[in-house]
PDB file of N, CA, C and O in Angstrom:
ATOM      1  N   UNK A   1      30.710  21.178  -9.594  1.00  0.00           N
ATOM      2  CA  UNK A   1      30.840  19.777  -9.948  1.00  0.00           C
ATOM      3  C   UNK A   1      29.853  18.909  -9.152  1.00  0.00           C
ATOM      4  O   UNK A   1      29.157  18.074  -9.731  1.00  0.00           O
ATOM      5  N   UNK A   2      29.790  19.111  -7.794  1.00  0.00           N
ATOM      6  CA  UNK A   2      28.741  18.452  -7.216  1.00  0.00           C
ATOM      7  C   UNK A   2      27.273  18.649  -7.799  1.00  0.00           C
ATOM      8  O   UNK A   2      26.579  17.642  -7.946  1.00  0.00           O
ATOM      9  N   UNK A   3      26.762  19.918  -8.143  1.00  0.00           N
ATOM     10  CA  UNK A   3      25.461  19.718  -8.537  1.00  0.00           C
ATOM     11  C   UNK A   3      25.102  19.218  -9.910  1.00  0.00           C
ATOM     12  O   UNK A   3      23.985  18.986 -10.374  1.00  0.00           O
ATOM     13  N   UNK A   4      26.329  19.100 -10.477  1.00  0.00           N
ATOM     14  CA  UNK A   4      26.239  18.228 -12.365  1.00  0.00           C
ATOM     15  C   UNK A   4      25.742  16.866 -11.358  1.00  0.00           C
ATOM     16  O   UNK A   4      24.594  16.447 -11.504  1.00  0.00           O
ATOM     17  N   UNK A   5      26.563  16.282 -10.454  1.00  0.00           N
ATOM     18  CA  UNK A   5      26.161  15.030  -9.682  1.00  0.00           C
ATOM     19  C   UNK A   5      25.384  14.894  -9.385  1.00  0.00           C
ATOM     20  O   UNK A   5      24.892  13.873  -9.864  1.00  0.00           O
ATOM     21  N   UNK A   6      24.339  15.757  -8.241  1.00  0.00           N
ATOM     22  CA  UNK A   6      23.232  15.550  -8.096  1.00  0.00           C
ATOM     23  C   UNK A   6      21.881  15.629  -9.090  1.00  0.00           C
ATOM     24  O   UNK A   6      20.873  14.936  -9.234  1.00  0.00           O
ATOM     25  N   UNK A   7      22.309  16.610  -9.574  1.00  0.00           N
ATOM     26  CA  UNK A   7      21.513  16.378 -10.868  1.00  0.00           C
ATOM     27  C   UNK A   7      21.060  15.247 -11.846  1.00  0.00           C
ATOM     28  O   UNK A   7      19.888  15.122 -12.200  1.00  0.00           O
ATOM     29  N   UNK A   8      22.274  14.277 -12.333  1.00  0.00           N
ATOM     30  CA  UNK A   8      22.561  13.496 -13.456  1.00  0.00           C
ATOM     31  C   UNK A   8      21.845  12.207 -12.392  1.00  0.00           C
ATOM     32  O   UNK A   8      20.997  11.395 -12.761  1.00  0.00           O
ATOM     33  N   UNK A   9      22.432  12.296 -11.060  1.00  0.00           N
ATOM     34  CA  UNK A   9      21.236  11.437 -10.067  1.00  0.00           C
ATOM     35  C   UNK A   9      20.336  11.333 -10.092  1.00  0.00           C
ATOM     36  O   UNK A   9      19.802  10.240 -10.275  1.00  0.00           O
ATOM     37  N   UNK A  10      19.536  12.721  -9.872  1.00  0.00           N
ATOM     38  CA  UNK A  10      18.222  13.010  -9.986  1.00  0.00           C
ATOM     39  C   UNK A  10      17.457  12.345 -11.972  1.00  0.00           C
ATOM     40  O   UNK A  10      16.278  12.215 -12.303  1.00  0.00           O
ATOM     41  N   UNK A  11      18.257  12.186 -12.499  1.00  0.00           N
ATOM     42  CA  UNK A  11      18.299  11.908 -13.728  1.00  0.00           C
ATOM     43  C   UNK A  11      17.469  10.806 -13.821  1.00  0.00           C
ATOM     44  O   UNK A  11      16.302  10.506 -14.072  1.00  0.00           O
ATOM     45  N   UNK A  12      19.020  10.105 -13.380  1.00  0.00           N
ATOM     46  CA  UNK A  12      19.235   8.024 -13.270  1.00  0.00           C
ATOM     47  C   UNK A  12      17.829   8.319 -12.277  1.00  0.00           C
ATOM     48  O   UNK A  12      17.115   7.441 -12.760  1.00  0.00           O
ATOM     49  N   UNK A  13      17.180   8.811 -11.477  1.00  0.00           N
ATOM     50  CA  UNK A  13      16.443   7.946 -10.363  1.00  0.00           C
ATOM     51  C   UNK A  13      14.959   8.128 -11.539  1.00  0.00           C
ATOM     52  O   UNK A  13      14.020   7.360 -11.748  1.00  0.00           O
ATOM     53  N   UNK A  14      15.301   9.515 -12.132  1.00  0.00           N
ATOM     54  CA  UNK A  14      13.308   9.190 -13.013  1.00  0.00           C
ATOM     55  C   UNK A  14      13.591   8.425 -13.726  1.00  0.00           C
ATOM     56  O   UNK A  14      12.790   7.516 -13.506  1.00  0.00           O
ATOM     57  N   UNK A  15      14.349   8.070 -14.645  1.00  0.00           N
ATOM     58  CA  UNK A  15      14.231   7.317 -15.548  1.00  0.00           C
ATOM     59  C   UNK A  15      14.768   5.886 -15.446  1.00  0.00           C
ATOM     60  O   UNK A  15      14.817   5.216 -16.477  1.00  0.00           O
ATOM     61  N   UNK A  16      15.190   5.346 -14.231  1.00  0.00           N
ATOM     62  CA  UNK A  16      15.269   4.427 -13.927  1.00  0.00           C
ATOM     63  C   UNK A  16      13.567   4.223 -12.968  1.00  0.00           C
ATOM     64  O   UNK A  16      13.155   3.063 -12.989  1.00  0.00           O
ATOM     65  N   UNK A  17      13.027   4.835 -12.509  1.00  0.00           N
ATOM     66  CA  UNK A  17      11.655   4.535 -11.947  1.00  0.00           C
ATOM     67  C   UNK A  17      10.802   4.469 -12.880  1.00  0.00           C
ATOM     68  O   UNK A  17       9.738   3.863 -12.754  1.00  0.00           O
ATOM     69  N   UNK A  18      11.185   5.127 -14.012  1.00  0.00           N
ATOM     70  CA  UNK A  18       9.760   5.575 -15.590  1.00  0.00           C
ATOM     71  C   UNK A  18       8.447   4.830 -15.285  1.00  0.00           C
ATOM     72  O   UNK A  18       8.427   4.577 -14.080  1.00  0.00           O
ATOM     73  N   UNK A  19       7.729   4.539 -15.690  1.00  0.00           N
ATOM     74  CA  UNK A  19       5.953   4.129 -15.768  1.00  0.00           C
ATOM     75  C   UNK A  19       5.877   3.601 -14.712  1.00  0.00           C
ATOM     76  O   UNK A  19       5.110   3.994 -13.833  1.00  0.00           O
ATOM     77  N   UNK A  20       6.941   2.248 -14.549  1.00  0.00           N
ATOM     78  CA  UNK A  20       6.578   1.732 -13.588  1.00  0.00           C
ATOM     79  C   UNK A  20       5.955   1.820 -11.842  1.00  0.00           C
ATOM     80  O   UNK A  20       5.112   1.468 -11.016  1.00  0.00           O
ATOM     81  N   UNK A  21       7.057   2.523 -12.124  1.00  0.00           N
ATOM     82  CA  UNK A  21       7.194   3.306 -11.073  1.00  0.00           C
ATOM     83  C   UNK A  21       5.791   4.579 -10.313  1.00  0.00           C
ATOM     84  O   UNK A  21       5.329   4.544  -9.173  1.00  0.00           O
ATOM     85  N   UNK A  22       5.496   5.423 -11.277  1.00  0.00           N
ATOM     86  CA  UNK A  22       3.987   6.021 -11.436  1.00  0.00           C
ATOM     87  C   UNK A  22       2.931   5.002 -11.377  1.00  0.00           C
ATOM     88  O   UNK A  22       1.986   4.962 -10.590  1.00  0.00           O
ATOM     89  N   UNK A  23       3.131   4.449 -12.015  1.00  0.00           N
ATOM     90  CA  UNK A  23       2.131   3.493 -12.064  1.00  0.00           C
ATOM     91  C   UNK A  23       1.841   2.242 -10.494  1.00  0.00           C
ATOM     92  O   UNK A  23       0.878   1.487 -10.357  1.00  0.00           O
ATOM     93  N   UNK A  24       2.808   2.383  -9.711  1.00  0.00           N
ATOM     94  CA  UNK A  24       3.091   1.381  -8.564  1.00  0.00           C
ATOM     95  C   UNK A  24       2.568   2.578  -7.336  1.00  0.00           C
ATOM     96  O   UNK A  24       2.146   2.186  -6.248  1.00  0.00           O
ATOM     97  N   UNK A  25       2.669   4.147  -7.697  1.00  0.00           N
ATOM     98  CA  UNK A  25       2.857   5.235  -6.821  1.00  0.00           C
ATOM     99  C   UNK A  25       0.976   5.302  -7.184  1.00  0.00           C
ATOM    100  O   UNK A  25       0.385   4.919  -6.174  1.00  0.00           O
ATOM    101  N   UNK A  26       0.424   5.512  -7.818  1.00  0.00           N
ATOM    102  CA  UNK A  26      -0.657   5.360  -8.287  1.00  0.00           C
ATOM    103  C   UNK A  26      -1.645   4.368  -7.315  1.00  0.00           C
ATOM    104  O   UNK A  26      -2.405   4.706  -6.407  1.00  0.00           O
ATOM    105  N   UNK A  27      -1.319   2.918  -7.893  1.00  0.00           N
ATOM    106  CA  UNK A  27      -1.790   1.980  -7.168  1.00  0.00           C
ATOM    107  C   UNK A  27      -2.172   1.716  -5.510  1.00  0.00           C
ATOM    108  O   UNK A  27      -3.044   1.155  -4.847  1.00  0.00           O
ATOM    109  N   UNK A  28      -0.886   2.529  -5.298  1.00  0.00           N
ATOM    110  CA  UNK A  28      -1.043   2.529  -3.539  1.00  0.00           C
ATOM    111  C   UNK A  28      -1.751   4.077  -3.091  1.00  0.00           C
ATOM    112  O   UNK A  28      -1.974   4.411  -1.927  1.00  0.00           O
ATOM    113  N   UNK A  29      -2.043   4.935  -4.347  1.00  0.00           N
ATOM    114  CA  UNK A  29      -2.970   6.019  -3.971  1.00  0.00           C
ATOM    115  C   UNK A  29      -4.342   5.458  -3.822  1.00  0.00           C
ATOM    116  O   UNK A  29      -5.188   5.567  -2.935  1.00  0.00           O
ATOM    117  N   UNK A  30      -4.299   4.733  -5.120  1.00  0.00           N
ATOM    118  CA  UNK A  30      -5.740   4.108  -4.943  1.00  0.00           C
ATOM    119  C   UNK A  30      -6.334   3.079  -3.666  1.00  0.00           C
ATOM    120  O   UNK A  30      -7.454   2.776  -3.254  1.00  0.00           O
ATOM    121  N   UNK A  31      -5.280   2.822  -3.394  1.00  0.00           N
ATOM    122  CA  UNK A  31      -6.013   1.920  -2.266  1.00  0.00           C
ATOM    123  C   UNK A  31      -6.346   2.524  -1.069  1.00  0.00           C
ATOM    124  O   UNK A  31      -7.435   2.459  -0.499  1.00  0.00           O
ATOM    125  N   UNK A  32      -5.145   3.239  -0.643  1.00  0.00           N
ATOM    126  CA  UNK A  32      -5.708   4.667   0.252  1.00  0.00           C
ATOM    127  C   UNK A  32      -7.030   5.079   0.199  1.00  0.00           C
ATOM    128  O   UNK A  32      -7.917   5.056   1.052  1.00  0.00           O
ATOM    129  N   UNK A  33      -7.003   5.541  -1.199  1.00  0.00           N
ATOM    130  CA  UNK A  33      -8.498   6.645  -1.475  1.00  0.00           C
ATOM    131  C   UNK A  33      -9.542   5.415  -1.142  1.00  0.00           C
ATOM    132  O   UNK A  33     -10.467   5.784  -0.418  1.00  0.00           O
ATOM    133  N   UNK A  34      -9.587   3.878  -1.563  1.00  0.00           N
ATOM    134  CA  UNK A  34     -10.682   3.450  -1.295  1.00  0.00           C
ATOM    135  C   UNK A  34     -10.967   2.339  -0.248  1.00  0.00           C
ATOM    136  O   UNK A  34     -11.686   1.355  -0.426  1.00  0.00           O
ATOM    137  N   UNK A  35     -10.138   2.733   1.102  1.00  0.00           N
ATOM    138  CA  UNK A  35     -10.107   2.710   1.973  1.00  0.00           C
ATOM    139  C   UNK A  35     -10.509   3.489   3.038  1.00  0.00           C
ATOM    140  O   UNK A  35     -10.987   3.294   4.155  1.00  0.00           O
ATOM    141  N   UNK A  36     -10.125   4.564   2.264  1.00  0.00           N
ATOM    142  CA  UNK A  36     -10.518   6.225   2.983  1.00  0.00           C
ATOM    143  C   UNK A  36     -11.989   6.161   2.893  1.00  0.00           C
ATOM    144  O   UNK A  36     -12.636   6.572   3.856  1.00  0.00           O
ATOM    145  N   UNK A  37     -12.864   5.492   1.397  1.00  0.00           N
ATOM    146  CA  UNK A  37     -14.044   5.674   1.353  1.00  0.00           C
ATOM    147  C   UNK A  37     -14.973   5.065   1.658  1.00  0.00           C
ATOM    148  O   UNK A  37     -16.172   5.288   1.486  1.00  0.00           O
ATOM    149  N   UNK A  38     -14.350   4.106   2.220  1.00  0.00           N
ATOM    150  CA  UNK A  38     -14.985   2.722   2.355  1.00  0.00           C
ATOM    151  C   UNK A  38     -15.643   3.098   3.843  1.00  0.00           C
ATOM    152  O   UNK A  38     -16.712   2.661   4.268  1.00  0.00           O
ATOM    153  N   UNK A  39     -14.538   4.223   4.681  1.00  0.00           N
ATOM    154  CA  UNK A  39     -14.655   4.316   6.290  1.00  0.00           C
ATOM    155  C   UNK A  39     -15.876   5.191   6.234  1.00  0.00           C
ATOM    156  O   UNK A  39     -16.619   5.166   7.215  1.00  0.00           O
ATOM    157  N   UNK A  40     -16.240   6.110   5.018  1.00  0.00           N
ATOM    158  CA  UNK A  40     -17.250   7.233   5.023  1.00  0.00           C
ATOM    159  C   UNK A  40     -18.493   6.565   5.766  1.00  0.00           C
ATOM    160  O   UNK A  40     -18.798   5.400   5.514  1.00  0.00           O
ATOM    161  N   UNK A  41     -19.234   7.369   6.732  1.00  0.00           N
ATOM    162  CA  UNK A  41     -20.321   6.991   7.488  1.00  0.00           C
ATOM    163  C   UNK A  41     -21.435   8.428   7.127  1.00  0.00           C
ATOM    164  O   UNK A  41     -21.512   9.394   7.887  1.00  0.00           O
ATOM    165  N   UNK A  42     -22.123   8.317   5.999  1.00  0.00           N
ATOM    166  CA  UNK A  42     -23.009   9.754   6.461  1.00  0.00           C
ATOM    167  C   UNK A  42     -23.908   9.613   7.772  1.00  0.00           C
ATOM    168  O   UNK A  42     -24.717  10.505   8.024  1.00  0.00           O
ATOM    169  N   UNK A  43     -23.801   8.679   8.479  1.00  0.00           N
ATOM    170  CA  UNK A  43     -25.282   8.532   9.977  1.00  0.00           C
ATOM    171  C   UNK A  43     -23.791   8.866  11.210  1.00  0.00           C
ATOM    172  O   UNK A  43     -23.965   8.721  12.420  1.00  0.00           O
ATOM    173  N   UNK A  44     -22.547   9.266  10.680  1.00  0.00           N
ATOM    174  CA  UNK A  44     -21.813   9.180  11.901  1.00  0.00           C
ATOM    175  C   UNK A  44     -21.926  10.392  12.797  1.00  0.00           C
ATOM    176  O   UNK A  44     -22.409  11.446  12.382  1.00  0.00           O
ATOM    177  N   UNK A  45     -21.512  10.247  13.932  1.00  0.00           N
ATOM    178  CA  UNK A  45     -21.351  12.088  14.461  1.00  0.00           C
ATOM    179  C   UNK A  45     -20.714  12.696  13.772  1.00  0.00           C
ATOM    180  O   UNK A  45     -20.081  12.221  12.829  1.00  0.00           O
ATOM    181  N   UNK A  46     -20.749  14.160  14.170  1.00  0.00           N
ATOM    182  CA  UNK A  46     -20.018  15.509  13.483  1.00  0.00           C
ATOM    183  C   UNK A  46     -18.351  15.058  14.271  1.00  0.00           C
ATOM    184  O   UNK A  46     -17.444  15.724  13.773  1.00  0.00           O
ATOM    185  N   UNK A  47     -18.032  14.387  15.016  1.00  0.00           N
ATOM    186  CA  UNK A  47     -16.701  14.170  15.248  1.00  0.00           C
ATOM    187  C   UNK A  47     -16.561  13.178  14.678  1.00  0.00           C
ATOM    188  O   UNK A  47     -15.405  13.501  14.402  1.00  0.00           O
ATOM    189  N   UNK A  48     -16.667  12.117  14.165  1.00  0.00           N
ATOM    190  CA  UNK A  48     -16.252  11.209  13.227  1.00  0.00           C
ATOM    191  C   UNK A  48     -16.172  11.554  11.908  1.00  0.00           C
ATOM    192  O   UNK A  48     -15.408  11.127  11.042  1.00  0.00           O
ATOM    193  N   UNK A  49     -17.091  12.420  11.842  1.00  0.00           N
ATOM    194  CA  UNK A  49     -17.121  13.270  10.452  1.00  0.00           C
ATOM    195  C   UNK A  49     -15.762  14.122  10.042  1.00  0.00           C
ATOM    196  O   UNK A  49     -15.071  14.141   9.023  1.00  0.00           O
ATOM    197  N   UNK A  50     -15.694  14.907  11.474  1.00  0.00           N
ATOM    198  CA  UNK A  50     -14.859  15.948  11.327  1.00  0.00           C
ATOM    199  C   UNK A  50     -13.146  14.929  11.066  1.00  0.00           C
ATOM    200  O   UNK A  50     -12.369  15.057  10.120  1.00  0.00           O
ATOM    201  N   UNK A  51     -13.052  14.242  11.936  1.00  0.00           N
ATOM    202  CA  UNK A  51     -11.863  13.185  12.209  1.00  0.00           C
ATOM    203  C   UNK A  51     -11.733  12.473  10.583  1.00  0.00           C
ATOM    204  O   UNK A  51     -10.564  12.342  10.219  1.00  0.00           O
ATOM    205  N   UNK A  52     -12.759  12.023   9.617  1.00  0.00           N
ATOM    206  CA  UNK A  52     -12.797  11.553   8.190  1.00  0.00           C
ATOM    207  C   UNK A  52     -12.011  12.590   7.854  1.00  0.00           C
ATOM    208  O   UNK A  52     -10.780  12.615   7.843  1.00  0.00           O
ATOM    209  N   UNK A  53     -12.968  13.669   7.510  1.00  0.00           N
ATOM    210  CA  UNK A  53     -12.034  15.211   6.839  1.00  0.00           C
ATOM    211  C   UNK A  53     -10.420  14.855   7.178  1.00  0.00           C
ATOM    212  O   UNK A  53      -9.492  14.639   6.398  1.00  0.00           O
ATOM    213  N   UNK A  54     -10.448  14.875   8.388  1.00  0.00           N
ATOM    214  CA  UNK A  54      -8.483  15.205   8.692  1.00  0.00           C
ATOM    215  C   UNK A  54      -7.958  13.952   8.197  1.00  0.00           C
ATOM    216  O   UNK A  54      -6.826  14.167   7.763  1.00  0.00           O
ATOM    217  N   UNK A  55      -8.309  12.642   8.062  1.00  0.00           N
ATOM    218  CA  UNK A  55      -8.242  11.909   7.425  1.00  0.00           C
ATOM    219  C   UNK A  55      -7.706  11.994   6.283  1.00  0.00           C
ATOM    220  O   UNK A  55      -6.578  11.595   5.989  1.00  0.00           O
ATOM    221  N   UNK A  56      -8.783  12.719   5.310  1.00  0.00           N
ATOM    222  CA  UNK A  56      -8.653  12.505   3.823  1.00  0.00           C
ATOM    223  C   UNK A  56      -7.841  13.740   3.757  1.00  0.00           C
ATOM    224  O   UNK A  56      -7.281  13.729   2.661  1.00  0.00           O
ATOM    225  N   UNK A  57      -7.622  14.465   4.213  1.00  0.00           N
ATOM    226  CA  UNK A  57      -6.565  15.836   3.870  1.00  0.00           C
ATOM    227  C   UNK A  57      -5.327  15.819   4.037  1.00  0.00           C
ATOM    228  O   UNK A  57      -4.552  16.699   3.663  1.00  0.00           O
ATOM    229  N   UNK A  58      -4.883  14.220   4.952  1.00  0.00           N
ATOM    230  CA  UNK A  58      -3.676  14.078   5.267  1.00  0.00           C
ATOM    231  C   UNK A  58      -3.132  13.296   3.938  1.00  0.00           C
ATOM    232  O   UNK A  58      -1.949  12.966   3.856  1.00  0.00           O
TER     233      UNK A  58
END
C-alpha cells in the first residue's frame, strides 16, 4: 500500500511540474553553461585551465 503512495506521488509531482517546469530546469542550465563560458580563458595557465574542466564536469 505504501508504494501505490509513493508512486501516485511520484505521479502528482511530474505532472503537476509538466513543461513548465523543464522548461524553468532548462533555463537555469543555460545560464550555468553560459557563465561557465563566459569564464573560458584560452591565454590562461594549465591550472586555470585544469580548475575550468572541474568546473564544467561538476
Amino acid at each position: 500500500m505504501r508504494m501505490f503512495f509513493l508512486r501516485m506521488w511520484v505521479m502528482c509531482r511530474r505532472l503537476c511540474g509538466g513543461p513548465q517546469h523543464d522548461r524553468d530546469r532548462h533555463m537555469q542550465c543555460e545560464r550555468q553553461i553560459e557563465s561557465l563560458l563566459s569564464q573560458a580563458n584560452p591565454f590562461a595557465t594549465w591550472n586555470e585551465r585544469a580548475n575550468w574542466m572541474i568546473d564544467v564536469a561538476a
